[in-house]
C-alpha positions as a Markdown table, in Angstrom:
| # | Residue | x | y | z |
|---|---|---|---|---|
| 1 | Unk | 129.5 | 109.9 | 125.2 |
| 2 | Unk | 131.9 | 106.7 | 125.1 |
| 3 | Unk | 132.7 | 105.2 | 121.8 |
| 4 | Unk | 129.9 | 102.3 | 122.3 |
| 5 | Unk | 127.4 | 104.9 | 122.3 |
| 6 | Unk | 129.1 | 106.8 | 119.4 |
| 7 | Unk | 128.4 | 103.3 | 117.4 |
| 8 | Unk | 124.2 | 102.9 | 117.9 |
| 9 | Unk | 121.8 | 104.4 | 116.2 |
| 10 | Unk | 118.1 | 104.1 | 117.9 |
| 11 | Unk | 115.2 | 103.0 | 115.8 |
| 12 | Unk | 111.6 | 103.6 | 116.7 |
| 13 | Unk | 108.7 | 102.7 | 115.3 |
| 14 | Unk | 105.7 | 104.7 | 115.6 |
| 15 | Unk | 101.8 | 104.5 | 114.8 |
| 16 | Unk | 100.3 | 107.9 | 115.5 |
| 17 | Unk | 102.2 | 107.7 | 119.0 |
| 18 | Unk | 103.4 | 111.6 | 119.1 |
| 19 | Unk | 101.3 | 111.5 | 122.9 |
| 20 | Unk | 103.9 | 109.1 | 124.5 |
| 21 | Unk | 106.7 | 109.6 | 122.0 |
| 22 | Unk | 108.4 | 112.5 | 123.6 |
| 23 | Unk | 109.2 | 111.2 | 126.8 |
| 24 | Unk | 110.9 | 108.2 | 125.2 |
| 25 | Unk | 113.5 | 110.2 | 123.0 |
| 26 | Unk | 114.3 | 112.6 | 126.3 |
| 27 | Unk | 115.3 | 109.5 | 127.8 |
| 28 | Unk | 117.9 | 109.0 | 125.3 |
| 29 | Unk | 121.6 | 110.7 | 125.4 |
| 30 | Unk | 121.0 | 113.2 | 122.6 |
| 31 | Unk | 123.9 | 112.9 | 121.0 |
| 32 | Unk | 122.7 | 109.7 | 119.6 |
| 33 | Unk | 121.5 | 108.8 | 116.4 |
| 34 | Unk | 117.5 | 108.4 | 116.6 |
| 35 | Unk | 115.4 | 107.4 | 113.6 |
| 36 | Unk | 111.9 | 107.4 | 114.1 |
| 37 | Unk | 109.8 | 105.6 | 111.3 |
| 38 | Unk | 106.0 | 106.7 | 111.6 |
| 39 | Unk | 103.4 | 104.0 | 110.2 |
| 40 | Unk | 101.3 | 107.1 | 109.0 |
| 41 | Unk | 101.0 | 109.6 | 106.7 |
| 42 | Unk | 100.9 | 113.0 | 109.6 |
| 43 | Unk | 104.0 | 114.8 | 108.1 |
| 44 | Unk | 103.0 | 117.3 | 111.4 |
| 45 | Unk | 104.7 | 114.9 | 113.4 |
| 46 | Unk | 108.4 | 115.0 | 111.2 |
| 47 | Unk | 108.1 | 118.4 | 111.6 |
| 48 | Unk | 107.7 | 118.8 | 115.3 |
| 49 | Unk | 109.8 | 116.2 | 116.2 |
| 50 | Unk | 112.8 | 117.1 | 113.7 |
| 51 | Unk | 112.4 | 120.7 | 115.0 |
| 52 | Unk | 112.2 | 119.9 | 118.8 |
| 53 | Unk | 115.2 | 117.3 | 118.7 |
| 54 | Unk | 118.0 | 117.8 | 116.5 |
| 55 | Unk | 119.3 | 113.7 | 116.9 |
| 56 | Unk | 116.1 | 113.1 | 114.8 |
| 57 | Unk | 115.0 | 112.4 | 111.9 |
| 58 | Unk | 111.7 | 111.1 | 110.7 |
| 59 | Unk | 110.5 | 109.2 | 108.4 |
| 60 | Unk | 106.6 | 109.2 | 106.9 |
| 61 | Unk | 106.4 | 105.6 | 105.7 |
| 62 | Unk | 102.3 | 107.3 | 104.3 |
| 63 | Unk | 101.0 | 103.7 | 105.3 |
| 64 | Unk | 100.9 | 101.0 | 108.6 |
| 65 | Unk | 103.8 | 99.0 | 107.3 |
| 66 | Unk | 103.7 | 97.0 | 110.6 |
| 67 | Unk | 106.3 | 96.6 | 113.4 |
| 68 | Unk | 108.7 | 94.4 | 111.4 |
| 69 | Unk | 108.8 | 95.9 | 108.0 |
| 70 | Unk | 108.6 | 99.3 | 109.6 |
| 71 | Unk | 112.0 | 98.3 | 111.9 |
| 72 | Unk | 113.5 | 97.2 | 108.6 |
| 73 | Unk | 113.1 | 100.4 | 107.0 |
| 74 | Unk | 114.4 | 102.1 | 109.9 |
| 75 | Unk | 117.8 | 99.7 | 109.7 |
| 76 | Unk | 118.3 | 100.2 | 106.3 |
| 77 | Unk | 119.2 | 104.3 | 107.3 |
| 78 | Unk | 121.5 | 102.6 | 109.9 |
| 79 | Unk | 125.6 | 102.8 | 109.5 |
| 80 | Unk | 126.2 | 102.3 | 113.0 |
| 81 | Unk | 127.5 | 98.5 | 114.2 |
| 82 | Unk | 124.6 | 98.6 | 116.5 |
| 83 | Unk | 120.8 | 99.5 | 116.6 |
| 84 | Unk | 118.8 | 99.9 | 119.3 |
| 85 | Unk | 115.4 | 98.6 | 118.6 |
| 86 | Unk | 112.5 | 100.4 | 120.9 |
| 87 | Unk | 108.8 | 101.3 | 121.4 |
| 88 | Unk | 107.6 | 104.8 | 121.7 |
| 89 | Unk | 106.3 | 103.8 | 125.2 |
| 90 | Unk | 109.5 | 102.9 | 126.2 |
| 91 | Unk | 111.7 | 104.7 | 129.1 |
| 92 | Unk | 115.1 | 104.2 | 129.4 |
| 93 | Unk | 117.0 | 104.5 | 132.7 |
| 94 | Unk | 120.0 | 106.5 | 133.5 |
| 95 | Unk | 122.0 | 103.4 | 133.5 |
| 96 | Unk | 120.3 | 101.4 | 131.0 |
| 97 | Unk | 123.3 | 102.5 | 128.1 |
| 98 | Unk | 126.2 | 102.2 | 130.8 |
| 99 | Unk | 125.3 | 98.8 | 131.7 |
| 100 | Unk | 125.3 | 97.5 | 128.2 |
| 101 | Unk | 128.6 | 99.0 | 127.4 |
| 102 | Unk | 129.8 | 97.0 | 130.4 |
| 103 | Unk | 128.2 | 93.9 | 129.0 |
| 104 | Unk | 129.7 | 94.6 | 125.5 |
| 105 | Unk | 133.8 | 94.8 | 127.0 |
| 106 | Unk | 132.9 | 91.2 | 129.6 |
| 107 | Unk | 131.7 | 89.7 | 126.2 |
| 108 | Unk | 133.9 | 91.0 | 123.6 |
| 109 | Unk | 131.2 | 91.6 | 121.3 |
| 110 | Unk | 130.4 | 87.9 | 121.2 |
| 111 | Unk | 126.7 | 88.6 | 121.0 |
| 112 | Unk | 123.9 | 89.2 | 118.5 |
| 113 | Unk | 121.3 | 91.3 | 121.0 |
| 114 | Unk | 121.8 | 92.3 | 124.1 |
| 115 | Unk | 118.5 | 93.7 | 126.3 |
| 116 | Unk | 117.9 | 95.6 | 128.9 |
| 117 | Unk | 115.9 | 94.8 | 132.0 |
| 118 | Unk | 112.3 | 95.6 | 131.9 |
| 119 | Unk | 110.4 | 97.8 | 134.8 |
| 120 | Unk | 107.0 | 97.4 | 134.1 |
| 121 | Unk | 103.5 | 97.3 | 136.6 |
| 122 | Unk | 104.6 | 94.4 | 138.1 |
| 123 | Unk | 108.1 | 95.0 | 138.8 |
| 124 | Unk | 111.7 | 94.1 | 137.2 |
| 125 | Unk | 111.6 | 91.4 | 134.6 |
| 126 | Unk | 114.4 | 89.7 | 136.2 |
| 127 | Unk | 114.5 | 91.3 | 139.5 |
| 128 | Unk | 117.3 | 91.3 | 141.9 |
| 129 | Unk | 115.5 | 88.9 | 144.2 |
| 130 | Unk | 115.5 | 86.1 | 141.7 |
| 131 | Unk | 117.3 | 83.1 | 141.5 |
| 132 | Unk | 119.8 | 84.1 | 138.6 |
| 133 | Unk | 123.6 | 84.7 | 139.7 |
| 134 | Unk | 124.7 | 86.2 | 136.8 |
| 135 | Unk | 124.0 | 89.8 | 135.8 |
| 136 | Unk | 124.5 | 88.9 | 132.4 |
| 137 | Unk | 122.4 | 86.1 | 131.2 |
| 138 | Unk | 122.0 | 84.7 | 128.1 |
| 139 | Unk | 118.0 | 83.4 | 126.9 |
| 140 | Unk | 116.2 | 82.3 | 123.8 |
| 141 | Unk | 114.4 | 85.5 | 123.2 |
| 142 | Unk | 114.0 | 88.6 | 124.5 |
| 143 | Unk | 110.7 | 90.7 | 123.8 |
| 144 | Unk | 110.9 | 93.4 | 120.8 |
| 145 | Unk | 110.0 | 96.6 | 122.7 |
| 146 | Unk | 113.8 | 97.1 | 123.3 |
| 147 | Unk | 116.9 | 95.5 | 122.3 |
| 148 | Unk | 120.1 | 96.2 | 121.0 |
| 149 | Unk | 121.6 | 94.2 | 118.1 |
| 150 | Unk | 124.5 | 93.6 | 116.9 |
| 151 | Unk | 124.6 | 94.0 | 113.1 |
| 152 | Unk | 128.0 | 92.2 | 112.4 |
| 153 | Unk | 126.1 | 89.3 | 113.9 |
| 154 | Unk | 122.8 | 89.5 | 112.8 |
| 155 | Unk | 123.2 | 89.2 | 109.0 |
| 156 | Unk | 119.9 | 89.0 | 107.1 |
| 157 | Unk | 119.2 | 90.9 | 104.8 |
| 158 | Unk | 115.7 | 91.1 | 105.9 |
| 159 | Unk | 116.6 | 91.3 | 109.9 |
| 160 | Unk | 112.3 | 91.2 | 110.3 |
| 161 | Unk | 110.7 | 88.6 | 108.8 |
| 162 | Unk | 108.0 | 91.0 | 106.8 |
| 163 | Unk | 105.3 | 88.4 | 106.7 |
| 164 | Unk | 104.3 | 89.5 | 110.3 |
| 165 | Unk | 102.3 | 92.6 | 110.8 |
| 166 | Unk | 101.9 | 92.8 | 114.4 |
| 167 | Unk | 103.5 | 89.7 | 117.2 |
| 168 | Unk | 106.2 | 87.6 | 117.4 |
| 169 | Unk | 108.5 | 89.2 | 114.7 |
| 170 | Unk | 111.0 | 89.5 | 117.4 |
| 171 | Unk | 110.3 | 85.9 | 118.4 |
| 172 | Unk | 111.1 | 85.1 | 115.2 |
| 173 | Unk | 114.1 | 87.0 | 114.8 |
| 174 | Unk | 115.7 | 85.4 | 117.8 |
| 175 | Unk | 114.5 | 81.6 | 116.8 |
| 176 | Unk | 116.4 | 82.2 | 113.5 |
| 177 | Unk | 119.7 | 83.5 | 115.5 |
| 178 | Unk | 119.8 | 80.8 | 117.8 |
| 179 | Unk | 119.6 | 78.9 | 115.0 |
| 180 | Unk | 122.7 | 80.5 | 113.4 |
| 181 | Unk | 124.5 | 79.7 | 116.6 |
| 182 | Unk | 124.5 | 83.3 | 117.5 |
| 183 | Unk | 124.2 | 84.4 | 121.5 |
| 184 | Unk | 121.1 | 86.5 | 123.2 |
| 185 | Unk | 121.4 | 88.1 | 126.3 |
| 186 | Unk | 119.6 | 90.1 | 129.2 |
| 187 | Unk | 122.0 | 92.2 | 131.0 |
| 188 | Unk | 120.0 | 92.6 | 134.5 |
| 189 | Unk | 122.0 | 96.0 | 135.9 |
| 190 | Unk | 120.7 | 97.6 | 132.4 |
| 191 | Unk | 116.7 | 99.1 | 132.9 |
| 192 | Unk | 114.0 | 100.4 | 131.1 |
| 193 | Unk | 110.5 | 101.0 | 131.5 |
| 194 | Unk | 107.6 | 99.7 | 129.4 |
| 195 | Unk | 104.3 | 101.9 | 129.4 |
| 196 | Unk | 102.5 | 98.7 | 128.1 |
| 197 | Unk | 100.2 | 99.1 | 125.6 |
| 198 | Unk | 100.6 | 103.1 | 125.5 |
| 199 | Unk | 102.0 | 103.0 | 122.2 |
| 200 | Unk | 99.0 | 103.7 | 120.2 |
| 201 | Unk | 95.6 | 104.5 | 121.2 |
| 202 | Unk | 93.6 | 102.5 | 123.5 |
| 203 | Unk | 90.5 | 101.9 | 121.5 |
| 204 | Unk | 88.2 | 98.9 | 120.6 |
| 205 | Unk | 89.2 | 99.2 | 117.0 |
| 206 | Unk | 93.1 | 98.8 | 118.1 |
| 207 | Unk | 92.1 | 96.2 | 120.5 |
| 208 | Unk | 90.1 | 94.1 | 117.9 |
| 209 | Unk | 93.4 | 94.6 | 115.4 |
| 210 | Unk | 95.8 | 92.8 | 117.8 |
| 211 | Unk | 93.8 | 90.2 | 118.8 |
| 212 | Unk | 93.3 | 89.0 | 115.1 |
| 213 | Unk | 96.8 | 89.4 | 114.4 |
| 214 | Unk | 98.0 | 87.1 | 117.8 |
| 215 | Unk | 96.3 | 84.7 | 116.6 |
| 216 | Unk | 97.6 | 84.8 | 112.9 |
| 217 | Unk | 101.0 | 85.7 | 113.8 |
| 218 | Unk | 100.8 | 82.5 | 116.4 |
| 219 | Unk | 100.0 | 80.0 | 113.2 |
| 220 | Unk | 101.8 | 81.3 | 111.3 |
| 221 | Unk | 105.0 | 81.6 | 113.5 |
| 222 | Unk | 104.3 | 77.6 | 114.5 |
| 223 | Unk | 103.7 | 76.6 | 110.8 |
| 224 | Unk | 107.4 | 78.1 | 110.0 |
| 225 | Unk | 109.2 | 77.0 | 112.5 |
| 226 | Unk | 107.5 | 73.6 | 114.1 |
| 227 | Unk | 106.1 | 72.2 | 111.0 |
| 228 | Unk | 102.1 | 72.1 | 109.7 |
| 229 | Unk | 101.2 | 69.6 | 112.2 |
| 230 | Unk | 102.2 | 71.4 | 115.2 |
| 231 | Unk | 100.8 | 74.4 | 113.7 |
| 232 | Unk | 97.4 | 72.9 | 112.7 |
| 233 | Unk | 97.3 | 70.7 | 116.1 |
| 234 | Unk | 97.2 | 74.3 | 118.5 |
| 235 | Unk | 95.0 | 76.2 | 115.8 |
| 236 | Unk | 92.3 | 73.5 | 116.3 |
| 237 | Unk | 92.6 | 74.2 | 120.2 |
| 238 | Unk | 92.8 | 78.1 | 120.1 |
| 239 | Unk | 89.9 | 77.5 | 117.8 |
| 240 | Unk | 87.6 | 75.5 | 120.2 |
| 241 | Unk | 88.4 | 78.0 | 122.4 |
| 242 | Unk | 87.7 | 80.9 | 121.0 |
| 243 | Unk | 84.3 | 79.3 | 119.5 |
| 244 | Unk | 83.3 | 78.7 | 123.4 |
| 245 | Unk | 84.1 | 82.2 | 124.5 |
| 246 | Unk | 82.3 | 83.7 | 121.4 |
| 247 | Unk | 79.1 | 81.5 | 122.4 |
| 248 | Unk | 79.6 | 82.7 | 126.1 |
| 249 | Unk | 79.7 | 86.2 | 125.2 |
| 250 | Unk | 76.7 | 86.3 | 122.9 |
| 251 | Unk | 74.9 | 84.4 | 126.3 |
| 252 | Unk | 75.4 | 87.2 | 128.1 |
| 253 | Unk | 75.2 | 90.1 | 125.9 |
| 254 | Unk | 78.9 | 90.7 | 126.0 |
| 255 | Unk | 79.3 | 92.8 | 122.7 |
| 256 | Unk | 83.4 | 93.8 | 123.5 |
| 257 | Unk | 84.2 | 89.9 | 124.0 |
| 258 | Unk | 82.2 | 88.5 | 120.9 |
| 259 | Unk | 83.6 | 91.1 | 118.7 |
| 260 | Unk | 87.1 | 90.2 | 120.0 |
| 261 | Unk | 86.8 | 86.4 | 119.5 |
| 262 | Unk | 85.3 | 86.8 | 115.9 |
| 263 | Unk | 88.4 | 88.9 | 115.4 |
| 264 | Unk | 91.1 | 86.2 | 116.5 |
| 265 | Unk | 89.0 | 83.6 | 114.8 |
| 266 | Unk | 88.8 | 85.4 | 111.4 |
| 267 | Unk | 92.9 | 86.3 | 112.1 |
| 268 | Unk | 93.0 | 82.0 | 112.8 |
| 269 | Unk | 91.4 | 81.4 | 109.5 |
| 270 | Unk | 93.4 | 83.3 | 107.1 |
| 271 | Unk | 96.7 | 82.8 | 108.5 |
| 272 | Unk | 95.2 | 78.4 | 107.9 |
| 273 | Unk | 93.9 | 79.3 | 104.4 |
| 274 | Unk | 97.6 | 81.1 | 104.3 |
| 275 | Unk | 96.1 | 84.4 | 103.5 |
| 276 | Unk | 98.7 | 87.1 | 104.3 |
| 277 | Unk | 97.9 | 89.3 | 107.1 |
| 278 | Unk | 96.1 | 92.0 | 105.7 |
| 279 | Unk | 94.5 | 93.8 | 108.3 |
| 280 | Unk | 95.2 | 97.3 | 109.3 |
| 281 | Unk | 93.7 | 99.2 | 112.1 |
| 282 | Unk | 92.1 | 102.9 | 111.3 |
C-alpha cells in the first residue's frame, strides 16, 4: 500500500444493502480505512460486517438520514486528506486506486475530486473509443456513486448540502466547487463498476420514493442555484408532464405508472410550497 492509499479513508453509505454490500468492500485493498454508515436501525449488519472485515467499522445511524447527511456523518469519522465516497453497488477495479495515484503526482494535488471511470450495462463512461485525448480530464460534475475528494480543497463544513434526501447532492456539491474555483476530474485509466440501482431493494415502494424525490430534489436544486424563475419555469413543464402521463395511465389501467406520477407530482409540490423533503421509504 503506497502512501496515497495510506491517506483515504472509504465512506459508504448503506440502506439495508448487506445483499450487495460484500462484494463492494472485497474490492477494496483491505488495508484501507472503510466506514460504512447504515441508514437503519439492523445492528446485525455492524456485527457481521465488523466481524468479517477488520478495515471496518459501522455505524447504525437508527434512521434513513439520506445519501448526503448520511456521507456527512461518515466524513466527520474521517482524518485521512482524502475520502473516497461510494455506493454499496459499486465494484472497483484492480487498477482503479493505481490510476488515481498516478493522477494525484501529474496534478500535484491541484484538485478537489478526482473519479474514476464508470463500467456500467452500456459500457465505459468515457470509453477509450471516444473523442477525449486526455486520460485525465477535467468536467463540471461527476456522478456521486464514487469519487474521491480532496478535503484540503473541499472546505465546508457541511461537504453535503443536507437539504437533499435522495438526487443531485453530488451535483450540488460540485456546482458549489466550481464555484470556489476548485478543479474536478475524471481520470479515464481508473475503473469501476456500477450495479445500478442494486443498492437497495427493487420494490414499488423504493421506486415510488425516488421518483418523488427527483422531482423535489430537481426544484429545489434549480431554485438554489438558477434563481425562482428558472426553477418555477421547468416545474410548470415537468408538471404538465407528469399530469398527461398520470391521465394516460389511469386510460389504460396502468396502476405502476399512475402511482409513480402522483408520486413525482406530490414530490413537485412540496419542494414549490418549500416543504422539506420529508419522505422516507419503508
Amino acid at each position: 500500500m503506497n502512501s496515497f492509499e495510506k491517506n483515504i479513508t472509504f465512506v459508504i453509505v448503506s440502506f439495508k444493502s448487506s445483499h450487495i454490500i460484500e462484494k463492494c468492500i472485497k474490492s477494496i485493498n483491505s488495508n484501507i480505512k472503510i466506514i460504512v454508515v447504515e441508514n437503519s436501525d439492523n445492528i446485525q449488519i455492524k456485527k457481521y460486517l465488523e466481524n468479517k472485515f477488520s478495515n471496518v467499522e459501522v455505524i447504525i445511524a437508527k434512521e434513513n438520514l439520506g445519501y448526503g447527511k448520511g456521507n456527512n456523518l461518515g466524513i466527520s469519522k474521517v482524518d485521512t486528506q482524502y475520502v473516497f465516497i461510494l455506493n454499496p453497488d459499486v465494484i472497483l477495479k484492480e487498477n482503479c486506486l493505481q490510476e488515481l495515484f498516478k493522477a494525484q503526482i501529474v496534478l500535484r494535488d491541484d484538485f478537489a475530486i478526482l473519479a474514476p471511470n464508470i463500467l456500467d450495462n452500456y459500457g465505459y463512461f468515457l470509453n477509450q473509443n471516444n473523442n477525449f485525448k486526455k486520460s485525465i480530464l477535467e468536467v463540471d460534475y461527476v456522478k456521486g456513486f464514487a469519487m474521491l475528494i480532496n478535503l484540503k480543497k473541499v472546505t465546508f463544513e457541511e461537504i453535503f448540502d443536507e437539504n437533499f434526501f435522495l438526487f443531485l447532492e453530488e451535483i450540488d456539491l460540485c456546482k458549489r466547487i466550481k464555484n470556489n474555483g476548485e478543479k474536478i476530474f475524471v481520470v479515464q485509466e481508473s475503473k469501476v463498476q456500477h450495479l445500478a440501482k442494486q443498492a437497495s431493494e427493487n420494490t414499488l415502494n423504493i421506486e415510488l420514493c425516488r421518483n418523488w424525490h427527483w422531482m423535489w430534489s430537481l426544484f429545489y436544486y434549480n431554485h438554489k442555484h438558477f434563481g425562482i424563475l428558472t426553477a418555477y419555469r421547468l416545474a410548470i413543464v415537468k408538471f404538465i408532464s407528469s399530469v398527461i402521463k398520470l391521465f394516460i395511465a389511469m386510460v389504460f389501467f396502468n396502476k405502476k405508472n399512475f402511482l409513480i406520477h402522483c408520486y413525482r407530482l406530490n414530490g413537485l409540490l412540496n419542494a414549490f410550497f418549500k416543504k422539506s423533503a420529508w419522505l422516507r421509504p419503508n
